[in-house]
N, C-alpha and C positions, 0 to 999 in steps of 0.2 A: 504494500500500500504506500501509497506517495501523499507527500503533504505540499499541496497547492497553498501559498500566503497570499490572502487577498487585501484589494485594494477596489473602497469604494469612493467613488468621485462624484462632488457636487459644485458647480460652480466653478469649476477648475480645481479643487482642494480636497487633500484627503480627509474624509469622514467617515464615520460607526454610525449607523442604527441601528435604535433597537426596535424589534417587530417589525420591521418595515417602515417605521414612522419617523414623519420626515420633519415631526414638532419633536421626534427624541433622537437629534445626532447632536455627536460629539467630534470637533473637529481636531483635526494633531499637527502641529508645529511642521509640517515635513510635507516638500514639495510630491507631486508624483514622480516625477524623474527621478530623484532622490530617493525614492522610496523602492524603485524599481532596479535602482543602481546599488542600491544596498542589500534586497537581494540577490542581485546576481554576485557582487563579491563573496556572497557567503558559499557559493557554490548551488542556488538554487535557479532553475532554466526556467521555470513557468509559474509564471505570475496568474491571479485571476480577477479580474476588473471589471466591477457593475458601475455604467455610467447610472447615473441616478438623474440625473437631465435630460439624459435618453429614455429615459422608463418613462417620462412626463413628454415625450414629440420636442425634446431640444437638443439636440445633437452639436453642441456649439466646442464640448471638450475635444470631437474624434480630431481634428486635425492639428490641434496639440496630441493629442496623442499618438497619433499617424508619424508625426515628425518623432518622436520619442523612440517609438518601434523600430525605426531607420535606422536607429542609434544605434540599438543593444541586439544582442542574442538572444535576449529571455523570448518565449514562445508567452503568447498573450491568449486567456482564455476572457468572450469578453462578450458582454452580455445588455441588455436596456433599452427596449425601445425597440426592439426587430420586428419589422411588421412586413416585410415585402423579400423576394427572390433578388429584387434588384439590392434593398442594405445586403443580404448576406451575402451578394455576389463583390459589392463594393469594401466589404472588411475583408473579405479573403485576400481581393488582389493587393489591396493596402499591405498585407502580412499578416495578420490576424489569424493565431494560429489554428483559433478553437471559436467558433462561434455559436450562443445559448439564446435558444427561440424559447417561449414561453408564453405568453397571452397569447398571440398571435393564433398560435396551436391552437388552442383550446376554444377562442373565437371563431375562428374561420374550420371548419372540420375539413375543408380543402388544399388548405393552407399546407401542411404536410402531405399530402398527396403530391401537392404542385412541387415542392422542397425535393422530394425522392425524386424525383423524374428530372429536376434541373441539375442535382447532383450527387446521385447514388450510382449512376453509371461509371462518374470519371475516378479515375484512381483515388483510391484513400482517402474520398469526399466526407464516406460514412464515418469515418474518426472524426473530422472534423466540423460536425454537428451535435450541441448538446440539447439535450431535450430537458428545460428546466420542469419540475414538479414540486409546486410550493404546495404544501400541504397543514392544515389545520385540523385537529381529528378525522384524519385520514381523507379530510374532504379536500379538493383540490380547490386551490385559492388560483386569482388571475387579478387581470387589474391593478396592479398594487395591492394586490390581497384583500380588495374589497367586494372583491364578487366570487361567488363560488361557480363550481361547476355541478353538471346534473350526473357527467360522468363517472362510476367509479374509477377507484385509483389503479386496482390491477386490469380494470376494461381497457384503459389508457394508457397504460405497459403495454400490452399486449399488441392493442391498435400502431402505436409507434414501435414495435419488431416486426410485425406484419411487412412493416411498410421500409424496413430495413436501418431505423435507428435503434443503435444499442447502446449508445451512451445517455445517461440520467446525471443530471443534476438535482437532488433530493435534499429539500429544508425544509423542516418542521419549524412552524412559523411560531410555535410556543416556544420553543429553544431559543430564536433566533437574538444574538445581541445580549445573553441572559448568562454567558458564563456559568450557565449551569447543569453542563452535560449534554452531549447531544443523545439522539434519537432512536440509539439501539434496539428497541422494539421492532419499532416502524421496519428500518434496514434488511434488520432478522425477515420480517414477513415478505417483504419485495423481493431478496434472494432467495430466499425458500419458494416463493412462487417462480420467477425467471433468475436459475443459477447462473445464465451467460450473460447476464447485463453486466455492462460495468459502469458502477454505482459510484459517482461520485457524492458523499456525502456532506453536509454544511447545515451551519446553525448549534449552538452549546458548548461547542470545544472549549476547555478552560484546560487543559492539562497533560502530560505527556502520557498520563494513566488514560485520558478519554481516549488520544492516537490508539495504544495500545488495546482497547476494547471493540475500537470499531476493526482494527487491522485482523483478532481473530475472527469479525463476523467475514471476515476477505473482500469490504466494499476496497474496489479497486485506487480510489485515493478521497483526498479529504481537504476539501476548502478553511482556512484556517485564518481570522483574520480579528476580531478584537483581542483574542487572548497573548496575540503580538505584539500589539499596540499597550494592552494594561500590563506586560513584561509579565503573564503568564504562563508565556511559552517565549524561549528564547531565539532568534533563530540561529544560532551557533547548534540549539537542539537539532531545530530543523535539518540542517546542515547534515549532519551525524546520522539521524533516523535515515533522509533518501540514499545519502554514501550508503549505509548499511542494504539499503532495499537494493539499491541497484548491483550491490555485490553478489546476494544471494539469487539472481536472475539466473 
């Protein structure tokens, strides 16, 4: 299991929230670049980035970020606001390593139909689609987590393997921001229903003990991003846990 360090962005600056709520961030002294640039010295390649201005139709941070991308070699997983064939064609060729659809999905039920067909044919497209799953007692959140959906949650798993996505993005929206453990239930029931998704996990992490709980449920890696910031987790930790993972490969 891999630990992905995220970085959320509002206004051009890094910030936390908590629940999704955008009257509960906390902002931190440290540019994006800077924050990007510091993990990549520690030895970490991929960063995970929700524009939060993009989640709202303002897209004003990507070409600062665009230019940043240029820069470095960290692989950027990156998320907010995806609503069309045309952005996830426009963040790929930008470099954008990893790009995470979510409302859009779950709004348009054609939406992902149209997605498989623009880019599940060309090489190694399908890695680089994540299918986000914000979840509130197992109900599927969208909107900024203000609307629910009618679908179940493993109907929606399913529907997106059908359709040839197997990567998840999975937040339990009661964890989120809360440093209080993430969501090893939930996780447990998603891989025991589809053991070949690979599950990335987010929302609770507070601790090197949390990494290690989810890494024996074997969700494939794990979004990691206030408990970095409240020096929770350290990433010199970080550092050490993926060296370790990637040696046992």
């Amino acid at each position: 299991m891999y630990i992905i360090p995220a970085i959320d962005i509002l206004d051009g600056k890094v910030v936390r929230l908590t629940e999704g709520d955008y009257n509960q961030k906390t902002e931190y002294p440290v540019s994006i670049a800077e924050m990007i640039n510091r993990y990549h010295a520690n030895g970490t390649d991929m960063v995970h980035i929700i524009d939060l201005n993009g989640a709202k139709g303002d897209f004003s941070n990507q070409e600062t970020l665009f230019k940043i991308i240029q820069q470095t070699e960290m692989k950027v997983q990156y998320g907010g606001g995806i609503r069309s064939i045309d952005q996830v064609t426009k963040l790929l060729d930008a470099g954008i390593y990893r790009v995470i659809v979510g409302t859009q999905a779950i709004k348009q039920p054609d939406f992902l139909e149209q997605l498989s067909k623009a880019f599940l044919k060309k090489e190694n497209y399908a890695n680089r689609i994540v299918i986000a799953i914000d979840v509130l007692d197992e109900i599927i959140k969208y909107s900024g987590w203000m609307e629910s959906s009618p679908i179940k949650l493993m109907q929606y798993v399913d529907k997106c393997l059908a359709l040839g996505f197997f990567r998840f993005l999975c937040t339990d929206i009661s964890k989120d921001g809360k440093l209080a453990g993430p969501a090893t239930e939930l996780y447990q029931k998603l891989l025991d229903h589809s053991p070949f998704i690979k599950l990335i996990a987010s929302g609770g992490v507070s601790s090197m003990q949390d990494i290690e709980a989810l890494a024996k449920l074997k969700v494939r890696s794990v979004v990691v991003g206030k408990a970095i910031y409240e020096n929770k987790i350290q990433i010199e930790e970080i550092k050490a846990w993926n060296l370790k993972m990637l040696s046992s490969l």
